[in-house]
N, C-alpha and C positions, 0 to 999 in steps of 0.2 A: 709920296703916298703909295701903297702897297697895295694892289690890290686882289683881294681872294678870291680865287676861281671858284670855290666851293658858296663864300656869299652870294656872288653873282648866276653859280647854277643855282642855289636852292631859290633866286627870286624868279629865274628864267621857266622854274618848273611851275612856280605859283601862278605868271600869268598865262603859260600855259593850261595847267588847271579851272583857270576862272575862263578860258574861253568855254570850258567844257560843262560849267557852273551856270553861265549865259546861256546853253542849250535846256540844260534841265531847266531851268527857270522858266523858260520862253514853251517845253513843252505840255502836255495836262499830266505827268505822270500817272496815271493810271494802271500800269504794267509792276505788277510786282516787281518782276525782274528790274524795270527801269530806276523801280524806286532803293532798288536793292544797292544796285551803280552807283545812284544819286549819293546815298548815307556813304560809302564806300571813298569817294572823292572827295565828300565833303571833307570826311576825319582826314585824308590826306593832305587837302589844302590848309585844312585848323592848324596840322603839325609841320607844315610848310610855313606857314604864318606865321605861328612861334619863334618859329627857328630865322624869320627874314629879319635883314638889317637893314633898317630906315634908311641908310643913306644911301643907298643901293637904288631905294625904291622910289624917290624923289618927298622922302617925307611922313609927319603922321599922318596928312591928309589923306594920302594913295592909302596907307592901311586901316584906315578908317571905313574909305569906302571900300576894301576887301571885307570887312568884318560887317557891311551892311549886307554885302552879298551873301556871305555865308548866313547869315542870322535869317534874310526872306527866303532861303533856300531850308533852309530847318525848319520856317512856318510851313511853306508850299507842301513837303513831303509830309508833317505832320497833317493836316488840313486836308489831304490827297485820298480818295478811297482805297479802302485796304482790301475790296472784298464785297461779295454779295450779302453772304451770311454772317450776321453780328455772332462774336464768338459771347460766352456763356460771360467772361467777365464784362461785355461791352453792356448785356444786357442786365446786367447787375447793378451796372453802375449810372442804368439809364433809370432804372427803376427805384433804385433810393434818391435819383434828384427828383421824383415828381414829390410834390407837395401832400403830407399824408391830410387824410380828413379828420378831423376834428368834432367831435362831437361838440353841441354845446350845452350848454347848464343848465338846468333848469330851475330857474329862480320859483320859488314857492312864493305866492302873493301873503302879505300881511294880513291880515284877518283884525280888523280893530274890537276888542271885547268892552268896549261902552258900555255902562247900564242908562238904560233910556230912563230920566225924570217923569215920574208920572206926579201927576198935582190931585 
């Protein structure tokens, strides 16, 4: 069996990567800049993970749990504050989810026009 050096870097650079995946995760990204890093590593792990060969890595399992890491690191930064001030589309799109008001109907009572029997 032959084995490729360049398989075996692209796996050695992935869990590399994921140690540094472990960090953002474990931090409150808060820092633009960190969150900046964060997306930045991430696309580089994604395109690392593509590119790795299972047999390398002991299996689907191992890339499974790669791709659980990358997927709660994509919640954490999306979920993460961006900022003090909400930009013009945040508050756009805050304001068409509130529920509009509704007028309601107003039913007109039936009026019964009986003629009363007189004897």
């Amino acid at each position: 069996m032959k084995i490729s050096k360049s398989g075996l870097s692209v796996v050695q650079n992935l869990y590399l990567l994921q140690v540094d995946l472990h960090k953002f995760l474990e931090s409150d990204l808060n820092d633009p800049e960190e969150r900046r890093l964060a997306r930045e590593q991430m696309k580089e792990f994604s395109k690392l993970l593509n590119k790795a060969d299972p047999e390398y890595m002991g299996g689907e399992e191992v890339i499974e749990d790669l791709q659980k890491i990358q997927q709660d690191l994509a919640e954490k930064i999306n979920k993460s504050p961006r900022g003090k001030t909400p930009t013009r589309l945040a508050v756009a799109r805050k304001e068409s989810a509130k529920p509009k008001k509704v007028a309601k109907k107003k039913v007109a009572k039936k009026v019964s026009k009986k003629k009363k029997k007189t004897k």
